[in-house]
KEMI-189589 format. One record per residue (C-alpha): y, z, x; residue number from 1. Coordinates in nm, 4 decimals. Example, Ala and Ser with C-alpha at 12.3 -4.5 7.8 and 13.67 -1.06 7.14 Angstrom:
// residues 2
       yy       zz       xx num
  -0.4500   0.7800   1.2300   1
  -0.1060   0.7140   1.3670   2
//
This chain:
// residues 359
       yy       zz       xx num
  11.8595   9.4330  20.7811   1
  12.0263   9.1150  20.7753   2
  12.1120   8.8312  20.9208   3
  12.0066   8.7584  21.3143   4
  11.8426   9.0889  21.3138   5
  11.6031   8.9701  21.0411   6
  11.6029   8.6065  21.2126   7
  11.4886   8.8157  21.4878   8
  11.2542   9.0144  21.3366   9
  11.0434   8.7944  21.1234  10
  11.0604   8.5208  21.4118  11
  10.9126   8.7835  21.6449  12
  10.6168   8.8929  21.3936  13
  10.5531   8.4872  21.4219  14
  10.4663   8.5104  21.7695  15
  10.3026   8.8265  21.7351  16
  10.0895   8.6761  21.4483  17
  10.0135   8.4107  21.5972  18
   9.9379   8.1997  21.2783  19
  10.2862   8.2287  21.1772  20
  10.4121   8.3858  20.8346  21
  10.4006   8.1155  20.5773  22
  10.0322   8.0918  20.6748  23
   9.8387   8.4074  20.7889  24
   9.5055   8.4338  20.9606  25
   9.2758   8.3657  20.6966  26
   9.1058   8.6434  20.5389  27
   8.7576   8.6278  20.3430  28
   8.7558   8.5445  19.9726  29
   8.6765   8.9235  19.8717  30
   9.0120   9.0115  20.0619  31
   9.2702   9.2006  19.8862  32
   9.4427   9.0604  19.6085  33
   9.8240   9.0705  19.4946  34
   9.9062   9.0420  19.1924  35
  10.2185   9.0109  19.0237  36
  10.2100   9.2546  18.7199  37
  10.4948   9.1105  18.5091  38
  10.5758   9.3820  18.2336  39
  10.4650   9.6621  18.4698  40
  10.6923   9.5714  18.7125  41
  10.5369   9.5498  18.9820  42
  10.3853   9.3842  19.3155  43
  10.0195   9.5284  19.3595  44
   9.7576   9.4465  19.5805  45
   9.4176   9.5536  19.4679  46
   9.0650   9.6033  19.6577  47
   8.8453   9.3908  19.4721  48
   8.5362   9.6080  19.5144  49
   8.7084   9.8938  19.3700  50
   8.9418   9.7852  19.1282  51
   9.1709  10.0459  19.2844  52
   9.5383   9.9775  19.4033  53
   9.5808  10.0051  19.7750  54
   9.9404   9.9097  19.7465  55
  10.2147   9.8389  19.5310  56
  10.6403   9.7903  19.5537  57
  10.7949   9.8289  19.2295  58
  10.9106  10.1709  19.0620  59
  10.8069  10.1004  18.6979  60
  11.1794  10.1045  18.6144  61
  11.3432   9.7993  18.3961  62
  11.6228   9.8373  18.6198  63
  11.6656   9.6204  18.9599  64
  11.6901   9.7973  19.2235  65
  11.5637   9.9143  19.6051  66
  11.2403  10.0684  19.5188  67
  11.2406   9.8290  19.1615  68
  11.1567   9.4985  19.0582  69
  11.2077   9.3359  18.6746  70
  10.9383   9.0801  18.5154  71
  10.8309   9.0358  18.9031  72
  10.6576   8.6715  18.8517  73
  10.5948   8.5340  19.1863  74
  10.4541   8.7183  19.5363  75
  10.3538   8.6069  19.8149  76
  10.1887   8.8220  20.2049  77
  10.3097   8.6375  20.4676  78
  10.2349   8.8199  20.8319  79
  10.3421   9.2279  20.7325  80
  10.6032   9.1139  20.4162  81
  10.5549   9.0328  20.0781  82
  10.8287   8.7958  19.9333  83
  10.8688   8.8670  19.5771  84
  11.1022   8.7277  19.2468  85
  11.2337   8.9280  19.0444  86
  11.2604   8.6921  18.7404  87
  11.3825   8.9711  18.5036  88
  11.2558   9.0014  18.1441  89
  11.3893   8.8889  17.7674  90
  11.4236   9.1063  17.5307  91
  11.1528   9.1967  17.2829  92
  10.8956   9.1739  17.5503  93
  10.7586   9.4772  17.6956  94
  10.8460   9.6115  18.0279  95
  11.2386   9.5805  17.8805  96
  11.3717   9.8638  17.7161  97
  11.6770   9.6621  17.6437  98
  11.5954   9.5037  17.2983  99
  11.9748   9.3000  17.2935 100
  12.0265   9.1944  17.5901 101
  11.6925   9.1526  17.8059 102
  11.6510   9.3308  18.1804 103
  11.7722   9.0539  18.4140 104
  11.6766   9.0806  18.7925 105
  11.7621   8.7431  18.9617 106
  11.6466   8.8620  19.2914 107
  11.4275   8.6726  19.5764 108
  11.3167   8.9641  19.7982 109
  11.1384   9.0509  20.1019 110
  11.0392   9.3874  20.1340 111
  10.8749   9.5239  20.4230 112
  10.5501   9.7633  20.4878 113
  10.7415  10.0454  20.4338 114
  10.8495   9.9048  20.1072 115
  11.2272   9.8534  20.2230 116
  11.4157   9.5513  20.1106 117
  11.4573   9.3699  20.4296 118
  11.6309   9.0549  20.2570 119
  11.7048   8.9376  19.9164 120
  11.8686   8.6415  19.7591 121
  12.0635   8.6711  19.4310 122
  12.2076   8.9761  19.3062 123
  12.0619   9.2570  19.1346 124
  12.1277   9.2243  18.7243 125
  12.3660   8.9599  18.7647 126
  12.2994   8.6404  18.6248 127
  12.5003   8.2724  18.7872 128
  12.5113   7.9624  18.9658 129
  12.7366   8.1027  19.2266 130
  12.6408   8.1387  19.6262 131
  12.3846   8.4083  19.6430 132
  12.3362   8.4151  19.2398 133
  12.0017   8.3079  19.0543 134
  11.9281   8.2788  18.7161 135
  11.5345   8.3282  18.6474 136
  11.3748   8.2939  18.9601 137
  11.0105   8.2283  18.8727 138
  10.8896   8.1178  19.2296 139
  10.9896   8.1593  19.5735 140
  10.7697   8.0371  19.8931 141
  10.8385   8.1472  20.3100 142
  10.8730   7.8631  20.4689 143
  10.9016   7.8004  20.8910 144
  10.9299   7.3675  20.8255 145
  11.0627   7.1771  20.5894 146
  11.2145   6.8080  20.6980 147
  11.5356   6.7839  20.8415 148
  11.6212   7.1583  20.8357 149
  11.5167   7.3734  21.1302 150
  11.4508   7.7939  21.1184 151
  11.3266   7.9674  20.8483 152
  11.4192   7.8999  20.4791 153
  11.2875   8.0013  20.1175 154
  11.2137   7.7392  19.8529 155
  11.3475   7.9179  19.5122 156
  11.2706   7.7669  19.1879 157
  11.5505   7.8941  18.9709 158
  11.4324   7.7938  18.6701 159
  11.7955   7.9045  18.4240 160
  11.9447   7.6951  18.6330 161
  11.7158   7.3904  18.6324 162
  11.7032   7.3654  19.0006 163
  11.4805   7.4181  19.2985 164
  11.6371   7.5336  19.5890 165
  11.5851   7.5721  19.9630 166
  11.8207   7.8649  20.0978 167
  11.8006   7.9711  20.4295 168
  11.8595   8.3384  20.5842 169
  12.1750   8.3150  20.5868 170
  12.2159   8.2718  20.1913 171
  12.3311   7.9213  20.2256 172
  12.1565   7.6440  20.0041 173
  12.0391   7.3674  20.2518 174
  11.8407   7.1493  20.0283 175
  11.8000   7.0829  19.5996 176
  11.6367   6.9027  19.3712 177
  11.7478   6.9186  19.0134 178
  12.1095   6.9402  18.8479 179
  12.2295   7.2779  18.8381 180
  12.2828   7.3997  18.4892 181
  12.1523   7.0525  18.3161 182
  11.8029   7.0295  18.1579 183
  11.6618   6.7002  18.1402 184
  11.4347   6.4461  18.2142 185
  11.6635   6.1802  18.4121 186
  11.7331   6.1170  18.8194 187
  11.7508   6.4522  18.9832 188
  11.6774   6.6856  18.6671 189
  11.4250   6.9487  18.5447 190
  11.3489   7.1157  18.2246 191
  11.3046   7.4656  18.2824 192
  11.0765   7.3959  18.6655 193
  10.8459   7.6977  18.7070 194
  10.7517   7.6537  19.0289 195
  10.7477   7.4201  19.3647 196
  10.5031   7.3746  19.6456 197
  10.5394   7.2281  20.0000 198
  10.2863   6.9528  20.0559 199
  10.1362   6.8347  20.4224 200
  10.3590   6.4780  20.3881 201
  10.6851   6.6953  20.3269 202
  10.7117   6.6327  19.9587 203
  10.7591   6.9289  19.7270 204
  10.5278   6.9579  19.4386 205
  10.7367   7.0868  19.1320 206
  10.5548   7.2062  18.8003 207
  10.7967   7.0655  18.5820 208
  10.7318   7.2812  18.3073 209
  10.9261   7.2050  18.0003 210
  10.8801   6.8209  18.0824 211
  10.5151   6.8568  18.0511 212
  10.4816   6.6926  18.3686 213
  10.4319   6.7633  18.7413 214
  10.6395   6.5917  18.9843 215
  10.6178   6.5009  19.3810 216
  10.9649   6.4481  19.5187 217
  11.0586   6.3849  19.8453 218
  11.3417   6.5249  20.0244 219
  11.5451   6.2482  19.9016 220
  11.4972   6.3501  19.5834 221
  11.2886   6.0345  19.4720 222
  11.0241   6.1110  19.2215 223
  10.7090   5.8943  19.4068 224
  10.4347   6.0563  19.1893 225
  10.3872   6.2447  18.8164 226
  10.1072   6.4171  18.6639 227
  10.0335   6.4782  18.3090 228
   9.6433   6.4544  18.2548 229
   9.6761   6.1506  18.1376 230
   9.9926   6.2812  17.9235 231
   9.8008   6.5943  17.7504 232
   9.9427   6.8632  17.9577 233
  10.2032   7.0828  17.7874 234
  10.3799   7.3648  17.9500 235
  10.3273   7.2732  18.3781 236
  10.3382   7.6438  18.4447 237
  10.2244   7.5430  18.8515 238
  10.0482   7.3144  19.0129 239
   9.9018   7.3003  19.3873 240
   9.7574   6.9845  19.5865 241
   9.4054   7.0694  19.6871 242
   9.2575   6.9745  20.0595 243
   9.0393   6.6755  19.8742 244
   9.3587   6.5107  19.7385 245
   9.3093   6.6552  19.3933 246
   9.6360   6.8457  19.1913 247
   9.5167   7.1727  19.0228 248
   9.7779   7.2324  18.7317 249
   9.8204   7.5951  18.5215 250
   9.8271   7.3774  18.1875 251
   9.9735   7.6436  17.9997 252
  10.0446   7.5967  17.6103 253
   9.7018   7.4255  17.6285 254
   9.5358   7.7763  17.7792 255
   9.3767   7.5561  18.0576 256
   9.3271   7.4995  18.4014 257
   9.2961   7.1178  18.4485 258
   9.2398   6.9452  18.8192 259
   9.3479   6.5922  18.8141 260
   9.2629   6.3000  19.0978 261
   9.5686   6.0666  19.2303 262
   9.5170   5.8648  18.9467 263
   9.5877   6.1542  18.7187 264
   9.2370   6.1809  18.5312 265
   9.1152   6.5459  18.4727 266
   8.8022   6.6205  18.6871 267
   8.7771   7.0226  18.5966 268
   8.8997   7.2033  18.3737 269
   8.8748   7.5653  18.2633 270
   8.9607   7.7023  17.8789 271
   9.0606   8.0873  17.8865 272
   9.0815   8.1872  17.5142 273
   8.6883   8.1222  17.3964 274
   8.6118   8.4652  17.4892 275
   8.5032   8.6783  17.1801 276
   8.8461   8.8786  17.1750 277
   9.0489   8.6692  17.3739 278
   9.4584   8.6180  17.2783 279
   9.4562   8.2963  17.0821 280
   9.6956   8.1438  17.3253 281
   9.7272   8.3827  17.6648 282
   9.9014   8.1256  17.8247 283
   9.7630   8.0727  18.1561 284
  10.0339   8.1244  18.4152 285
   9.8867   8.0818  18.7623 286
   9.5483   7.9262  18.9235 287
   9.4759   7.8885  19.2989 288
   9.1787   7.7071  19.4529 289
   9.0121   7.9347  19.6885 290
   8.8623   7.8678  20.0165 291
   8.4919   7.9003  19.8709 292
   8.5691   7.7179  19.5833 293
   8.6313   7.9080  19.2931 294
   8.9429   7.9508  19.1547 295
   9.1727   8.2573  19.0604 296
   9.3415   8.2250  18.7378 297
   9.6335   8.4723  18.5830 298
   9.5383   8.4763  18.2264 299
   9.8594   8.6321  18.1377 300
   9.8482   8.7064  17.7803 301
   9.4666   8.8011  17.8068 302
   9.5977   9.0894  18.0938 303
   9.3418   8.9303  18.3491 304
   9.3160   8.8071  18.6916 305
   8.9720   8.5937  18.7002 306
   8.7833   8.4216  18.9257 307
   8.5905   8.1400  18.8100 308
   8.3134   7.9285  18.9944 309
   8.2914   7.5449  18.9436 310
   8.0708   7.6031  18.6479 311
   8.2984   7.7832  18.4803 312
   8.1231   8.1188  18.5333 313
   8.3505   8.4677  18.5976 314
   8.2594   8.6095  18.9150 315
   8.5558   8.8446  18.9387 316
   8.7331   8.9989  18.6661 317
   9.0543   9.2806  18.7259 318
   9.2465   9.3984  18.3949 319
   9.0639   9.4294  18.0371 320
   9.0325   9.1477  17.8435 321
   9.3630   9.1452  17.6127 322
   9.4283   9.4400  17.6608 323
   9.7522   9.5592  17.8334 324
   9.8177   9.8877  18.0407 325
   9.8917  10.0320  18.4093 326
   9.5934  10.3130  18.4302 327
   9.2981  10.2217  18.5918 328
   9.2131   9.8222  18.6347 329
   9.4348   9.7966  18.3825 330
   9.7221   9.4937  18.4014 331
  10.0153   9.3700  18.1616 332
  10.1119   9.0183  18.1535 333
  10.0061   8.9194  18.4951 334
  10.2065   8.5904  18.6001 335
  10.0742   8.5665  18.9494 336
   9.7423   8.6389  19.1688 337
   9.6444   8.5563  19.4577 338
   9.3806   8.6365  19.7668 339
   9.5937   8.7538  20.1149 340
   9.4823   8.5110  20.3886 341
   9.3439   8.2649  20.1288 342
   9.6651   8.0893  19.9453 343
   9.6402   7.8041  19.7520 344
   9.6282   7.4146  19.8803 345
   9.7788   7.2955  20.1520 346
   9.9862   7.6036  20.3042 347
  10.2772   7.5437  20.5307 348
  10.3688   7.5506  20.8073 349
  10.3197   7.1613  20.8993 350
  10.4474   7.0257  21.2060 351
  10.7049   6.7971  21.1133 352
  10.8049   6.5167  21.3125 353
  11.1634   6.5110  21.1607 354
  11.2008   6.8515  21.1732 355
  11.5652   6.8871  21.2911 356
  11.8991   7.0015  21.1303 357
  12.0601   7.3450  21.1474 358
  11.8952   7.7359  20.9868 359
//
């Protein structure tokens, strides 16, 4: 299905959702939860009570393809879909049976209930720069608003290419921040961006990753805000901006969770590697606030998905602690968790006042 059709389609489950896509009726906090299982390759989506898998998309295989998806990193529920990127793997990681050349994917995809590839950005294997071509997509958010452009679009971060970009259904980049192909730290670049959010006042909150540094941009491209921790952040591997103001940031090379105010000085933090038999550096990947307060972390290298109160107490816990596998409540490399109905921040849609321009 592609273009008006899926226009069609997605814009009708809108009205028939009522809450729209990028946002869905709010579920409870012990909802299901989808995880993206990096070198399992695969989207699941777990019942928290059980531990069991009540869905998945993703065939095993290191090969892209329409029932697969390589080094999935990002996924997201919005209404009946699941948007999903297929960020592909390097070699000598596991999941990639290709120890020369790596198992690229380079796909954005949404893929339906019946697990049918309904749209998809990039092309499968192929790595470029070139219309409808990626090169590492790490994120990828549904969007129904973002100023100046109306209709539906997806926010990509493509991190080979240093860029973040907004493409809409009809595979035609609308909107970007960051140089394509140049990593740096100057006007309009990145170094290696590993995600971006869509805050309330239309800015997009980029986790700047090999900068060490999270950015707010607006959509013309002027850097009004950047978060460090007070410059002791290394590896931004995502950050969010919380209802009270606050930015919670994946801090990954330093295995934390940190939540800094507007003026950039921690106020929480969470450590994941002083477990007794915890990876010495699992290299925290992904933490959302939830609506009751706790927050879900993807301890990647520690082949967990917690969640952690305030007090720094685990009240949830799927995978085995550093220890990767597909059986049973079993995870490997996990990039990328979150609760359906309960994303992180401030979720779009907004209502934007300048919201005008062409799909």
């Amino acid at each position: 299905m592609t273009g008006s059709r899926l226009v069609l389609a997605i814009a009708g489950t809108i009205v028939l959702a009522g809450a729209g896509l990028a946002a869905p009726a709010r579920a409870q906090p012990e909802g299901p939860i989808l995880i993206a299982d990096q070198f399992n390759n695969r989207v699941i989506e777990i019942n928290p009570a059980t531990h069991r898998v009540i869905w998945h998309f993703g065939s095993g295989s290191d090969l892209p393809g329409p029932n697969s998806i390589v080094g999935v990193n990002d996924a997201e529920r919005f209404g009946p879909f699941t948007l999903m990127a297929g960020t592909g793997t390097p070699p000598g990681l596991p999941g990639c049976s290709d120890t020369v050349n790596g198992c690229p994917d380079n796909r954005v995809i949404i893929v339906d209930p019946s697990d049918h590839i309904i749209w998809q950005y990039g092309q499968a294997g192929v790595t470029g720069a070139g219309p409808d071509q990626l090169n590492t997509p790490v994120h990828s958010l549904f969007l129904s608003s973002f100023p100046g452009h109306r209709g539906l679009h997806v926010l990509i971060t493509d991190q080979g290419n240093q860029r973040i970009i907004l493409v809409n259904l009809k595979h035609q980049i609308v909107w970007q921040y960051g140089t394509t192909g140049v990593a740096g730290n100057g006007a309009n670049q990145l170094n290696n961006p590993n995600s971006a959010e869509l805050l309330e006042n239309g800015h997009v909150l980029i986790s700047d990753e090999n900068n060490n540094r999270v950015i707010e941009v607006t959509p013309g491209l002027a850097i009004v805000k950047t978060f460090t921790a007070q410059g002791t952040v290394s590896g931004a591997a995502f950050a969010s901006r919380l209802s009270n103001g606050d930015t919670l940031i994946s801090d990954s090379n330093n295995n934390r969770i940190v939540e800094v105010n507007a003026n950039d000085q921690p106020v929480w933090q969470y450590i994941t590697n002083t477990m007794p038999g915890s990876n010495p550096s699992p290299l925290p990947t992904r933490a959302v606030r939830l609506r009751n307060g706790d927050t879900l972390i993807s301890d990647q290298f520690n082949d967990r998905v917690i969640e952690v109160t305030k007090a720094g107490k685990i009240v949830f816990q799927q995978g085995t602690l550093n220890a990767p596998g597909a059986g049973f409540n079993q995870l490997n490399g996990p990039y990328d968790a979150k609760v359906v109905g309960d994303f992180t921040g401030l979720t779009p849609p907004f209502d934007f006042d300048d919201n005008q321009g062409n799909q």
